[in-house]
DRENPA-3360 file (N, C-alpha, C; in nm, 2 decimals, always signed):
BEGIN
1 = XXXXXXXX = +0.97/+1.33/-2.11/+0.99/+1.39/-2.24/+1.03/+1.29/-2.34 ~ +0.98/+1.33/-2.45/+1.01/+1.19/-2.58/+1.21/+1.23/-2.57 ~ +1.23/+1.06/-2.60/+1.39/+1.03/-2.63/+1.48/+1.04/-2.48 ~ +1.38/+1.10/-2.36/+1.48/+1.07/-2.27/+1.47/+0.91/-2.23 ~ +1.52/+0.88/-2.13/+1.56/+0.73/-2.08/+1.41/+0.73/-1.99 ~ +1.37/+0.57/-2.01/+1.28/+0.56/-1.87/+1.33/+0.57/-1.76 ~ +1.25/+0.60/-1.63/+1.31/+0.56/-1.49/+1.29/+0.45/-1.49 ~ +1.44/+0.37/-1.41/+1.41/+0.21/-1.36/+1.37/+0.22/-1.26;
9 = XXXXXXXX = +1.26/+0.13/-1.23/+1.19/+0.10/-1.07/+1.19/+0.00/-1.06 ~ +1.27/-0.06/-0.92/+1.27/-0.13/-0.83/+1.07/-0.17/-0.75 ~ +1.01/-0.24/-0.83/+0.89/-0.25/-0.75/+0.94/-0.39/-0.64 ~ +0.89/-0.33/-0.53/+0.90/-0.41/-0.36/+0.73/-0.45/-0.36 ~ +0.72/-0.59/-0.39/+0.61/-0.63/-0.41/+0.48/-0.63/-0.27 ~ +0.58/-0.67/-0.14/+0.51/-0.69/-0.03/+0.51/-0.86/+0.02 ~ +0.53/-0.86/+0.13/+0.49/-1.01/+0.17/+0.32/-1.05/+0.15 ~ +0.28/-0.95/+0.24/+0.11/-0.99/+0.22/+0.08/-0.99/+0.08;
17 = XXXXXXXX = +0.12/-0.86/+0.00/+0.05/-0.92/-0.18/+0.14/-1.05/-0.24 ~ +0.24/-1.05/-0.24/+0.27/-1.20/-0.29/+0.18/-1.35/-0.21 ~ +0.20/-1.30/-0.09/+0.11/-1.44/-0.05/-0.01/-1.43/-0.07 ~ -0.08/-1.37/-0.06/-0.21/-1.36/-0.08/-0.32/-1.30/-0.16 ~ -0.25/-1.18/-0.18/-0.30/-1.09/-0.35/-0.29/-1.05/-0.41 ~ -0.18/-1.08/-0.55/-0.03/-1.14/-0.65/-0.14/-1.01/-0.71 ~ -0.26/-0.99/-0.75/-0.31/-0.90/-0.88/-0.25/-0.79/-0.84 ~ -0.29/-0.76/-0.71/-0.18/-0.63/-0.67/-0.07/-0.60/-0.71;
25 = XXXXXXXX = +0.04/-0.68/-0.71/+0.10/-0.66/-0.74/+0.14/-0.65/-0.91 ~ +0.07/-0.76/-0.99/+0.05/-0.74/-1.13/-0.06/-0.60/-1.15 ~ -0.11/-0.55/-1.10/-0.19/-0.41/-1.12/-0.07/-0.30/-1.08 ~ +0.01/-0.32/-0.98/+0.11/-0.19/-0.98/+0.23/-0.19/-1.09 ~ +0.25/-0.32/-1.13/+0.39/-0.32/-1.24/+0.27/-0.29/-1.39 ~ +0.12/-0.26/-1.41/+0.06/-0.21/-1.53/+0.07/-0.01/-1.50 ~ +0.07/+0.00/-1.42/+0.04/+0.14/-1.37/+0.20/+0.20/-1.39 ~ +0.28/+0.11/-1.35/+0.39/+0.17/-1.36/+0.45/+0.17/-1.52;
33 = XXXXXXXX = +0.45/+0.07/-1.58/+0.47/+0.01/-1.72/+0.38/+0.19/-1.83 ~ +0.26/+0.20/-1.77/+0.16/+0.27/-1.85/+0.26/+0.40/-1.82 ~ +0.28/+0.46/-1.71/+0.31/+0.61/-1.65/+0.46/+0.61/-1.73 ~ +0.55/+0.52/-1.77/+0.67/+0.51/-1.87/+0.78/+0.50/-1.80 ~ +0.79/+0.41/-1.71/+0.87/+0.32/-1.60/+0.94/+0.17/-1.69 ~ +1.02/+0.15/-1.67/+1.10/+0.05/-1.69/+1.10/-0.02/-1.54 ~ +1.05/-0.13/-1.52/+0.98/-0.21/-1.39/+1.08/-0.38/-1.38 ~ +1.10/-0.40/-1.28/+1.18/-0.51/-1.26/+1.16/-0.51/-1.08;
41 = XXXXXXXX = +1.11/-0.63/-1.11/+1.07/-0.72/-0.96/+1.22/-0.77/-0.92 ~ +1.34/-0.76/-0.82/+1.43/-0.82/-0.75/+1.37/-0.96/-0.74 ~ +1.43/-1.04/-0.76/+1.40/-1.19/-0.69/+1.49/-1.22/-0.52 ~ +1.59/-1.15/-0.49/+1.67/-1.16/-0.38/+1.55/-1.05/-0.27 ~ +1.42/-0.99/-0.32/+1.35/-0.92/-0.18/+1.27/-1.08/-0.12 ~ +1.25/-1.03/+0.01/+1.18/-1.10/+0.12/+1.15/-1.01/+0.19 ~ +1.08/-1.00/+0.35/+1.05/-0.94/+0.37/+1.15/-0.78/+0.43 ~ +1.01/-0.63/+0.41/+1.08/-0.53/+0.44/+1.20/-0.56/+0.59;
49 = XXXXXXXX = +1.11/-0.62/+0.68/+1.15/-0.56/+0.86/+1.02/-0.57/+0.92 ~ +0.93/-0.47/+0.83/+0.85/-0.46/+0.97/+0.80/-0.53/+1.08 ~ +0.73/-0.67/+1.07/+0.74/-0.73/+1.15/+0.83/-0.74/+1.27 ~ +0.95/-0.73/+1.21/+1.06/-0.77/+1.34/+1.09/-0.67/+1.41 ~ +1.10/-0.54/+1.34/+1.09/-0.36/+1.41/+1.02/-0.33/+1.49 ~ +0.85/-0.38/+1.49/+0.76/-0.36/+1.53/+0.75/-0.41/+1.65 ~ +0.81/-0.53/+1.66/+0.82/-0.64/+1.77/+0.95/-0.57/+1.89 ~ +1.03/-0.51/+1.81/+1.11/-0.47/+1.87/+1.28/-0.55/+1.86;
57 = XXXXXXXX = +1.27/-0.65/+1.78/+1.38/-0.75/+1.72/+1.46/-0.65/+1.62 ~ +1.54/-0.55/+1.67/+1.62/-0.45/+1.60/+1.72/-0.54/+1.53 ~ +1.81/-0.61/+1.61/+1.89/-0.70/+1.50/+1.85/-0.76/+1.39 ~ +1.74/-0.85/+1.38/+1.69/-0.93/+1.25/+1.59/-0.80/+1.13 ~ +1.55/-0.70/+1.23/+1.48/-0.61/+1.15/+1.64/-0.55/+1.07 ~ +1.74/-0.53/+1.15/+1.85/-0.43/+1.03/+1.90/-0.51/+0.92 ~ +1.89/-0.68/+0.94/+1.95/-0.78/+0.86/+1.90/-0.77/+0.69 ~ +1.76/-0.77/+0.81/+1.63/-0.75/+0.64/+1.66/-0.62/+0.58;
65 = XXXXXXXX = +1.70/-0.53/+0.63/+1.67/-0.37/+0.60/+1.85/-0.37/+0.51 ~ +1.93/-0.40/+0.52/+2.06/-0.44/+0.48/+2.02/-0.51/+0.32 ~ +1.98/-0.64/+0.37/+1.93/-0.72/+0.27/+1.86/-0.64/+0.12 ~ +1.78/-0.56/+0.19/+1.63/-0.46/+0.11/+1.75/-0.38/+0.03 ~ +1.84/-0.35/+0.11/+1.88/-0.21/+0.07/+1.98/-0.23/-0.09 ~ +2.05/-0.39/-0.04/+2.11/-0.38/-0.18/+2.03/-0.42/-0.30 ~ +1.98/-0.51/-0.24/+1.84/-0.55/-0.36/+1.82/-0.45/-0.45 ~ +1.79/-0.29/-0.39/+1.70/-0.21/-0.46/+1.79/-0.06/-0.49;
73 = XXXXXXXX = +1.88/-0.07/-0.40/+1.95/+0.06/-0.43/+2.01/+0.12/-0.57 ~ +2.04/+0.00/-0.66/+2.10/+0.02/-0.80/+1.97/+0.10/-0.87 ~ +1.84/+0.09/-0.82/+1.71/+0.16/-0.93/+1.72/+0.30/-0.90 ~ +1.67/+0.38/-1.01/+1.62/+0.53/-1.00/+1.55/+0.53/-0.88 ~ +1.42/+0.44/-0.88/+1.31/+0.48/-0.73/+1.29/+0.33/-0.74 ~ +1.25/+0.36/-0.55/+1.16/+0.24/-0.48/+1.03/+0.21/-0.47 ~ +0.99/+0.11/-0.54/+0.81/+0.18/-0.56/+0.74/+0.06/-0.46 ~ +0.64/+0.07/-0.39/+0.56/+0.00/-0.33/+0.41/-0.02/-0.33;
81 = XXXXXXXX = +0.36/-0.14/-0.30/+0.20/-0.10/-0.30/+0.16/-0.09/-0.14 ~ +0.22/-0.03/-0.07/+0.19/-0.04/+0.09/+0.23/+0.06/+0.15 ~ +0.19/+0.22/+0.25/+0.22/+0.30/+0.31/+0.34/+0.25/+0.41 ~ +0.27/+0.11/+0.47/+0.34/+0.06/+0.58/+0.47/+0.00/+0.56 ~ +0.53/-0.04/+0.45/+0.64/-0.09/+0.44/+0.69/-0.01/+0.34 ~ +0.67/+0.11/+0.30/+0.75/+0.21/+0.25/+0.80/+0.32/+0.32 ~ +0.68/+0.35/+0.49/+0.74/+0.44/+0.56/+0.88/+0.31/+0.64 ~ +0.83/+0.22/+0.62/+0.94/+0.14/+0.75/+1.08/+0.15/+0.66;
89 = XXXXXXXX = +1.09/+0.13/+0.53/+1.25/+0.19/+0.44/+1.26/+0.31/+0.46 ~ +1.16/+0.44/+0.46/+1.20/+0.57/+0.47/+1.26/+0.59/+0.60 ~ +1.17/+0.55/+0.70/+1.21/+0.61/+0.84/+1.27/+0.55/+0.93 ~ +1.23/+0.37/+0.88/+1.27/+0.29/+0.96/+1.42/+0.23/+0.96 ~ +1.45/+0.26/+0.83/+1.58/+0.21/+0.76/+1.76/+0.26/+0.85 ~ +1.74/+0.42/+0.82/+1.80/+0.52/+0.82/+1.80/+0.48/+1.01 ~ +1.73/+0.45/+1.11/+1.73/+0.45/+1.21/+1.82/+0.34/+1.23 ~ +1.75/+0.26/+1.25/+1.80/+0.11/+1.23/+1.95/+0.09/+1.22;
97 = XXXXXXXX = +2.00/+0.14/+1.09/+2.14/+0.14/+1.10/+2.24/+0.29/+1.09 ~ +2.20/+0.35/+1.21/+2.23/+0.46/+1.20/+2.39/+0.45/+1.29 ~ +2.38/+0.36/+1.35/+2.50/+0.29/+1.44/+2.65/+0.26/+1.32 ~ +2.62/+0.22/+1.17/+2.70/+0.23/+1.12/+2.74/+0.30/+1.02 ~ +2.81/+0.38/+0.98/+2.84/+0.52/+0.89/+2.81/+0.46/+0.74 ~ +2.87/+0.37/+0.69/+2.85/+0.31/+0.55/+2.72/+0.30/+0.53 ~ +2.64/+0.19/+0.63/+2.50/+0.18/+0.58/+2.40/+0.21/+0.63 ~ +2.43/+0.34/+0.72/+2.32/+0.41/+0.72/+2.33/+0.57/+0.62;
105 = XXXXXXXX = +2.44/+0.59/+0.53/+2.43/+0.64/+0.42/+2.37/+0.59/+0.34 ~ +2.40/+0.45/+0.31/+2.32/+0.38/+0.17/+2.16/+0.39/+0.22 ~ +2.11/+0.35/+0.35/+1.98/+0.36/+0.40/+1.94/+0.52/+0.39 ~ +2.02/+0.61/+0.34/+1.91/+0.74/+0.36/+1.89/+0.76/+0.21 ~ +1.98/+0.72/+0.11/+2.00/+0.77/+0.02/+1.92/+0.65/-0.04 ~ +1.89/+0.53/-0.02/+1.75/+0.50/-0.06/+1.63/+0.52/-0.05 ~ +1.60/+0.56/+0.11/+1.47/+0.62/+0.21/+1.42/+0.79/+0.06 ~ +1.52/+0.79/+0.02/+1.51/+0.94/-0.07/+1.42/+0.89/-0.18;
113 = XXXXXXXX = +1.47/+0.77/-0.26/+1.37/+0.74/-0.40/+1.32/+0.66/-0.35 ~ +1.26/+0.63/-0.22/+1.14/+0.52/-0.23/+0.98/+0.58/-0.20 ~ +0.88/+0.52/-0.26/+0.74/+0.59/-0.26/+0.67/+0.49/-0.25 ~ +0.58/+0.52/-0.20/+0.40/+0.46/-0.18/+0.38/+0.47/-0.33 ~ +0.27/+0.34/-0.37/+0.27/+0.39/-0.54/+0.18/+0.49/-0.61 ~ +0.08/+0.55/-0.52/+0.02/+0.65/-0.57/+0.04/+0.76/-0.51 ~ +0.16/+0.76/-0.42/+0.20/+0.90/-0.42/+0.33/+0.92/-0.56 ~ +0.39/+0.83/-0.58/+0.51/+0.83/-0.65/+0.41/+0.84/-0.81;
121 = XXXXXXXX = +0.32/+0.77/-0.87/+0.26/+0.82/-0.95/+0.24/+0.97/-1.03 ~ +0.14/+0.99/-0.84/+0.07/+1.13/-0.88/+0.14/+1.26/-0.87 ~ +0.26/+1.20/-0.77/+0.40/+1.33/-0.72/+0.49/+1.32/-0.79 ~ +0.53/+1.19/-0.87/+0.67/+1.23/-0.95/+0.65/+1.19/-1.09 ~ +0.57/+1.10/-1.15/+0.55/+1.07/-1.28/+0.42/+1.17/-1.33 ~ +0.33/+1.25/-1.19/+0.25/+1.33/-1.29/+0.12/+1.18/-1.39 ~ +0.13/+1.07/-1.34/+0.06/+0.98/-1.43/-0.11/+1.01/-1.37 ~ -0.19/+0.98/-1.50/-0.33/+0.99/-1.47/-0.37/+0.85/-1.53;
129 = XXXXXXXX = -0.45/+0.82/-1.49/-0.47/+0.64/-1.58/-0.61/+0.71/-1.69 ~ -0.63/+0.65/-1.79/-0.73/+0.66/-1.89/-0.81/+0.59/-1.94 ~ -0.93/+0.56/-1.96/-0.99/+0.43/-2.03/-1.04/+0.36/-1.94 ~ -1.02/+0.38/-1.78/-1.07/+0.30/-1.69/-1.26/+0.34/-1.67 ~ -1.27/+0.23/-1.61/-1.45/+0.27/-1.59/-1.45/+0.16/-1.47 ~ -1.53/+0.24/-1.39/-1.59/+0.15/-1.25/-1.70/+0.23/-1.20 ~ -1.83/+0.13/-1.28/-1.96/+0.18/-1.24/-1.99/+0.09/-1.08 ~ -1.97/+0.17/-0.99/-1.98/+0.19/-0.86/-1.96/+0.27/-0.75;
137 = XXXXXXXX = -2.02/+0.29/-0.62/-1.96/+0.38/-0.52/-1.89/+0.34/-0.46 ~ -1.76/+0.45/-0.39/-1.68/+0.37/-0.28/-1.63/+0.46/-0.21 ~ -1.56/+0.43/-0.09/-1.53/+0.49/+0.03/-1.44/+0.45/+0.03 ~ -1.30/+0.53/+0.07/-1.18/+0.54/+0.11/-1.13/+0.56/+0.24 ~ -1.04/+0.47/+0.31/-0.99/+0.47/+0.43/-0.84/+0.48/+0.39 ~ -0.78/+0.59/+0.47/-0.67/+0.66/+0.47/-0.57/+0.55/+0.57 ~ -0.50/+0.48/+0.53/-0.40/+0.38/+0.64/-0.30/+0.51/+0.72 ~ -0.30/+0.46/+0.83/-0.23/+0.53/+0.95/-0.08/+0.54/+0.86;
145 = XXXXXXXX = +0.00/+0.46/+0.84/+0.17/+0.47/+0.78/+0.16/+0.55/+0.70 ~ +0.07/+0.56/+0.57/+0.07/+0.63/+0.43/+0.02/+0.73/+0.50 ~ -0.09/+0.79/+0.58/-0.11/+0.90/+0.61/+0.01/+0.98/+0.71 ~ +0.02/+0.90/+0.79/+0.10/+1.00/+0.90/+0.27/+1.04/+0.88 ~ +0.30/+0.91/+0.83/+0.46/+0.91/+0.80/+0.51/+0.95/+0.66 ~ +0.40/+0.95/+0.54/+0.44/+0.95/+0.39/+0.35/+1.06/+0.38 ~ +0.24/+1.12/+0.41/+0.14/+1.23/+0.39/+0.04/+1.19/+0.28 ~ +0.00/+1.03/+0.28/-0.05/+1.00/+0.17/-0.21/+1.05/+0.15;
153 = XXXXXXXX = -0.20/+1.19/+0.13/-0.40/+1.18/+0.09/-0.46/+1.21/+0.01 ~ -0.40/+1.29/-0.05/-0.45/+1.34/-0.19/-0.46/+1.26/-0.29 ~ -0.34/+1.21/-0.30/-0.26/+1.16/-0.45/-0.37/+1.03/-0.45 ~ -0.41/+0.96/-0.39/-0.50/+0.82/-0.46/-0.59/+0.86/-0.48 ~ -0.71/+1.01/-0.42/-0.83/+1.03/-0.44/-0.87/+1.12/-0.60 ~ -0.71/+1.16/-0.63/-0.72/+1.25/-0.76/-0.69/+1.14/-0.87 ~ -0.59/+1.03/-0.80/-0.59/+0.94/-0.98/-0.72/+0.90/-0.98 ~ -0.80/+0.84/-0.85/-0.95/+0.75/-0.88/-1.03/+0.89/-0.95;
161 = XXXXXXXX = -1.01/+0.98/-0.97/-1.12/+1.12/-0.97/-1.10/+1.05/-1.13 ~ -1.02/+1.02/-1.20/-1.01/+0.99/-1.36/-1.09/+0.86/-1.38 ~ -1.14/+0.77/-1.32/-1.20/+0.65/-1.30/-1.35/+0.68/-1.30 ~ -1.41/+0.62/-1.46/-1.58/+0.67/-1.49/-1.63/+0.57/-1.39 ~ -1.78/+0.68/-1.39/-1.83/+0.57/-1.34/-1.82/+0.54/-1.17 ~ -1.72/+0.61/-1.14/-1.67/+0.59/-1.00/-1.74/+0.70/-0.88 ~ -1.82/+0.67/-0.81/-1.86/+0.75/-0.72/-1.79/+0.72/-0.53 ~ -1.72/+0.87/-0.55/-1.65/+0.81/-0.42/-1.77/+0.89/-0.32;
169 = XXXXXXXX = -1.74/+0.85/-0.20/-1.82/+0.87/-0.11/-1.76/+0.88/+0.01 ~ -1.76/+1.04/+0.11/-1.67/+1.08/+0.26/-1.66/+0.93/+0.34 ~ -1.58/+0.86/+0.40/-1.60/+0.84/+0.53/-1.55/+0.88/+0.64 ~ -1.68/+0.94/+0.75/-1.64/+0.91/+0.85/-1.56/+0.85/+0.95 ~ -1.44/+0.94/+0.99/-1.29/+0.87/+1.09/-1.23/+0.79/+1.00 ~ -1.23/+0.90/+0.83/-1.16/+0.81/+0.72/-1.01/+0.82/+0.77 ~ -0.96/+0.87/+0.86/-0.79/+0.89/+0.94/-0.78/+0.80/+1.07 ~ -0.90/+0.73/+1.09/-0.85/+0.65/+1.22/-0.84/+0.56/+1.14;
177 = XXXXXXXX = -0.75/+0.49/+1.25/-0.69/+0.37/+1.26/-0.82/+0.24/+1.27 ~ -0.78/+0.13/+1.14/-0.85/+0.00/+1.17/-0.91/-0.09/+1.22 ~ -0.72/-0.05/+1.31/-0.72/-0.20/+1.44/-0.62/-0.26/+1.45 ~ -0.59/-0.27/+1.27/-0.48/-0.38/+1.23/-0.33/-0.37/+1.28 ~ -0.33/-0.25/+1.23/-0.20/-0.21/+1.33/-0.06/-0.34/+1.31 ~ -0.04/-0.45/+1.24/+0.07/-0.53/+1.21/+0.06/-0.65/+1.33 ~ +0.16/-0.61/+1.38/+0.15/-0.71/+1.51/+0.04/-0.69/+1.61 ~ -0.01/-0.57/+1.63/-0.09/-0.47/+1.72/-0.25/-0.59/+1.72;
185 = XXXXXXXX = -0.28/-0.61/+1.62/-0.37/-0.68/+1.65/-0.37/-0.83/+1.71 ~ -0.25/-0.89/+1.74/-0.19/-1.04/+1.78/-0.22/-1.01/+1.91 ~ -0.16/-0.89/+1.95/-0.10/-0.82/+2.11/-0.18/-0.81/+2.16 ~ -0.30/-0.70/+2.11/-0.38/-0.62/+2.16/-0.57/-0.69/+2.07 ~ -0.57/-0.80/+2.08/-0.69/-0.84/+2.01/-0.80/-0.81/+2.03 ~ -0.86/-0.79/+2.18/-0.98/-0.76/+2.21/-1.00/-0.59/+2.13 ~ -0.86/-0.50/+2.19/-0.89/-0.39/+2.13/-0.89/-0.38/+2.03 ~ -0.82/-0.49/+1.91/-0.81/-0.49/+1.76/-0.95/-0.47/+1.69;
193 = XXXXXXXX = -1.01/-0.57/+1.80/-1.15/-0.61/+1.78/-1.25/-0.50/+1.77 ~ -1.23/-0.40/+1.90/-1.37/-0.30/+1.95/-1.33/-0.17/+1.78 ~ -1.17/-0.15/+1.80/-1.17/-0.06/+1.69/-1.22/-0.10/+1.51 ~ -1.20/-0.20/+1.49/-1.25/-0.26/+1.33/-1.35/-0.23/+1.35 ~ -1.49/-0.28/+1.47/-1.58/-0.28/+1.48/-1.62/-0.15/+1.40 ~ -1.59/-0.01/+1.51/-1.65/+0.08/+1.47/-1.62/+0.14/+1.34 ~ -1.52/+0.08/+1.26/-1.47/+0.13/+1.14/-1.56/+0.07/+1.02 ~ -1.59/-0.08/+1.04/-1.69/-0.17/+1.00/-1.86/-0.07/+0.93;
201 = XXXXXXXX = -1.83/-0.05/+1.13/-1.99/+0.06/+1.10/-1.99/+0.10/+1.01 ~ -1.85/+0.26/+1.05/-1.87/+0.35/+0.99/-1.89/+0.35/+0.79 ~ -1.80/+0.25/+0.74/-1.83/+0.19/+0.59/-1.94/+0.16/+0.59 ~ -2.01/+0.08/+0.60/-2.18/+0.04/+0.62/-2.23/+0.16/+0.58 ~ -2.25/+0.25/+0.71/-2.33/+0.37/+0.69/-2.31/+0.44/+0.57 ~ -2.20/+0.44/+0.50/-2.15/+0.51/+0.37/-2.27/+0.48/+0.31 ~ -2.26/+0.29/+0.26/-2.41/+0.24/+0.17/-2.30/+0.24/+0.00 ~ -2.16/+0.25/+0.05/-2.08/+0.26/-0.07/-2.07/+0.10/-0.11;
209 = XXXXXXXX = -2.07/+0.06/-0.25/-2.03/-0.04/-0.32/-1.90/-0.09/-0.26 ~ -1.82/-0.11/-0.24/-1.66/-0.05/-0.24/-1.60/-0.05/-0.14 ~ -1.51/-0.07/-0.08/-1.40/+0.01/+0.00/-1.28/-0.02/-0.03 ~ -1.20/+0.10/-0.09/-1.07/+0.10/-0.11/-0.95/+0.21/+0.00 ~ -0.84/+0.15/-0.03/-0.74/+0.16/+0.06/-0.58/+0.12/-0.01 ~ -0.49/+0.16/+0.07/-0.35/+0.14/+0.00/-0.27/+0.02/+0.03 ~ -0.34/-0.04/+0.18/-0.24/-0.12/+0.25/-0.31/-0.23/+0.21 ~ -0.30/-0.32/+0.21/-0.34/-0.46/+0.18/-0.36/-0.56/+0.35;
217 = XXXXXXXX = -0.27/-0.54/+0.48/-0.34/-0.55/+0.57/-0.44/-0.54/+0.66 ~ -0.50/-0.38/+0.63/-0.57/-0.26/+0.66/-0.65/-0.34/+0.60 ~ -0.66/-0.40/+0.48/-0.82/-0.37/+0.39/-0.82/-0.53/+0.41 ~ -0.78/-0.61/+0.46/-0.78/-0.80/+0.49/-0.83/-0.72/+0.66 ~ -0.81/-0.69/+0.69/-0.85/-0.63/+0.89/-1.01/-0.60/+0.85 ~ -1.03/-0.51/+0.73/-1.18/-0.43/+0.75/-1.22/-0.55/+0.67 ~ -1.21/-0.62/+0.50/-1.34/-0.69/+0.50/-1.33/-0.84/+0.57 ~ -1.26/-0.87/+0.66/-1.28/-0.97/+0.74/-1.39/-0.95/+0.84;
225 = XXXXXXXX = -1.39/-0.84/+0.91/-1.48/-0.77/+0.96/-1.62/-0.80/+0.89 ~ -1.65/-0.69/+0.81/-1.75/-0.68/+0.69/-1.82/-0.79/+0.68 ~ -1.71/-0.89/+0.66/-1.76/-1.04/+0.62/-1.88/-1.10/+0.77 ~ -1.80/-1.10/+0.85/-1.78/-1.14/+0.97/-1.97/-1.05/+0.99 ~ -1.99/-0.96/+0.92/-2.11/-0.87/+1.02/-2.23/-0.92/+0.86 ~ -2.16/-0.97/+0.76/-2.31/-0.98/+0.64/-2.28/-0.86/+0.55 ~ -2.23/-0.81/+0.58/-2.20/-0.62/+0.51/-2.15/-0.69/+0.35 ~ -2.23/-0.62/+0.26/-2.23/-0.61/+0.09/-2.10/-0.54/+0.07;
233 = XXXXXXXX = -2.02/-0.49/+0.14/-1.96/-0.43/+0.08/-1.81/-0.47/+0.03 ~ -1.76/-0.45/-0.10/-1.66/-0.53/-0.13/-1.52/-0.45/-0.13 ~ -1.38/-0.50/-0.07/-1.29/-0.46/-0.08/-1.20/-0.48/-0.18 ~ -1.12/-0.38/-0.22/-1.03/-0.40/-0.32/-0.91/-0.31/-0.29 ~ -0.76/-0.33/-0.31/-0.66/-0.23/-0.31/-0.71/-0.08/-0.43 ~ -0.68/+0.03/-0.35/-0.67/+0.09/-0.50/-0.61/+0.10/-0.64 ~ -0.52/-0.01/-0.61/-0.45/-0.01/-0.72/-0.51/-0.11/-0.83 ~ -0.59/-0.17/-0.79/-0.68/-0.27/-0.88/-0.81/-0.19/-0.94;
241 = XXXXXXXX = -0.87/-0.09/-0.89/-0.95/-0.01/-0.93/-0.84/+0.10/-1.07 ~ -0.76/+0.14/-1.00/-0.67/+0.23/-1.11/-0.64/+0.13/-1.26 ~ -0.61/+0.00/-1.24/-0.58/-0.05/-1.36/-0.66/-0.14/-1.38 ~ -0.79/-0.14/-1.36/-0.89/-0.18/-1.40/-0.90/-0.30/-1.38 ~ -0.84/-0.37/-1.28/-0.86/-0.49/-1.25/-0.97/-0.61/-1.13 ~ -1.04/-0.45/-1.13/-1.12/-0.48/-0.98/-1.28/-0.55/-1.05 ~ -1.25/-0.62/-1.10/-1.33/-0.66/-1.19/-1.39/-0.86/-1.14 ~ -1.27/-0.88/-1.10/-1.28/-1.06/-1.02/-1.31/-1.05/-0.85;
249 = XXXXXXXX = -1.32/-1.15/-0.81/-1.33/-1.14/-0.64/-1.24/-1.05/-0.57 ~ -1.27/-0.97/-0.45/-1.30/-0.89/-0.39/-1.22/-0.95/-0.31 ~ -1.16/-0.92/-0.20/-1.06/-0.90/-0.13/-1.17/-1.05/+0.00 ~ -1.05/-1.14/+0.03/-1.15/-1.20/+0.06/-1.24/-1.31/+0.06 ~ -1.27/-1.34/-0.05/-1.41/-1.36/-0.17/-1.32/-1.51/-0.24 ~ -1.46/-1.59/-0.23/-1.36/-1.70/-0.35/-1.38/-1.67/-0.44 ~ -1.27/-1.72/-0.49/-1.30/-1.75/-0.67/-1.39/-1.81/-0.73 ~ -1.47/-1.79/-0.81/-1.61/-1.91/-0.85/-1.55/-2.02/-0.91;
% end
């Protein structure tokens, strides 16, 4: 409403988007900036945990999750461009240090305002993007974290529905899993391997321009793949489609 205060958001940039694809994260601080957010990147984040949770390294995973917690606790909400390291604050947090009464209260009572960024868009800001155009088809893959742990499905396929121009297209086993799975693929490579495969396919057969997704590991797992088989088809987070930035190389892809 006009004259109230913005929400401050703590955006949690991600390890993989900082090292590897920074637009992302400049495309989630425009989305948030536009929806009427007051945005501030911590310089004290590193990484969530996951890695070290995953692995099973409970101590260095609660250090990071301690670390996370004060970093970001002072904001209204926790915003993220990743299913997988916003379910690992919600669910993973609160576990973690459940052993200590102090901060495993601060860990729930952050796990409360932290969101995937297009569920927190489309579920609590109500934001639609406008103006955007993307003459192309694409296909969406549902990441296992943002689906199973956060319920992410709706909310990215109704903001892209505002995106001209944009022809999305079903895929098939758009709820299975990758392959990528975090460490899962280091562990388990051959099987990392057989499952990308058939997910590879199943995009192909779409015949979509496109493939978008939330997680930025997920979508470096499929068009590595893609690449790897000749496949035309180009990857992007969806949050570079939402703020109109899917416009340079493709996930992947050099720069000319």
């Amino acid at each position: 409403m006009p004259g109230e205060p913005k929400p401050t958001v703590g955006l949690f940039v991600t390890c993989l988007v900082d090292a590897i694809r920074p637009q992302i994260g400049f495309a989630a601080l425009q989305l948030l900036e536009e929806a009427g957010c007051t945005v501030e990147v911590p310089q004290a984040q590193t990484c969530c945990g996951q890695p070290a949770l995953n692995s099973g390294d409970d101590r260095d995973a609660a250090h990071l999750a301690r670390q996370t917690i004060a970093a970001f606790e002072g904001y209204d909400h926790v915003v993220l461009p990743s299913g997988s390291c916003a379910a690992t604050m919600v669910h993973g947090y609160p576990d973690l240090l459940a052993g200590d009464p102090e901060w495993a209260a601060r860990a729930r009572a952050m796990a409360a305002k932290t969101h995937e960024i297009t569920s927190f868009l489309a579920d609590v800001m109500g934001y639609a993007p406008s103006g955007r155009r993307c003459d192309a088809s694409a296909t969406y893959h549902d990441s296992c974290s943002g689906l199973r742990e956060l319920g992410i499905a709706d909310q990215p396929r109704a903001l892209l529905a505002h995106v001209e121009g944009l022809e999305m297209r079903g895929l098939p086993g758009n709820d299975a899993c990758c392959g990528f799975g975090g460490t899962f693929c280091v562990k388990y490579s051959d099987i990392s391997n057989a499952i990308v495969t058939e997910k590879a396919e199943a995009i192909e057969e779409t015949g979509a321009d496109i493939l978008l997704a939330g997680d930025l590991g997920c979508l470096m797992n499929m068009a590595g793949k893609l690449h790897r088989r000749g496949a035309k088809t180009r990857c992007f987070h969806t949050v570079e489609v939402l703020a109109g930035r899917a416009t340079g190389p493709a996930i992947g892809e050099d720069a000319p």
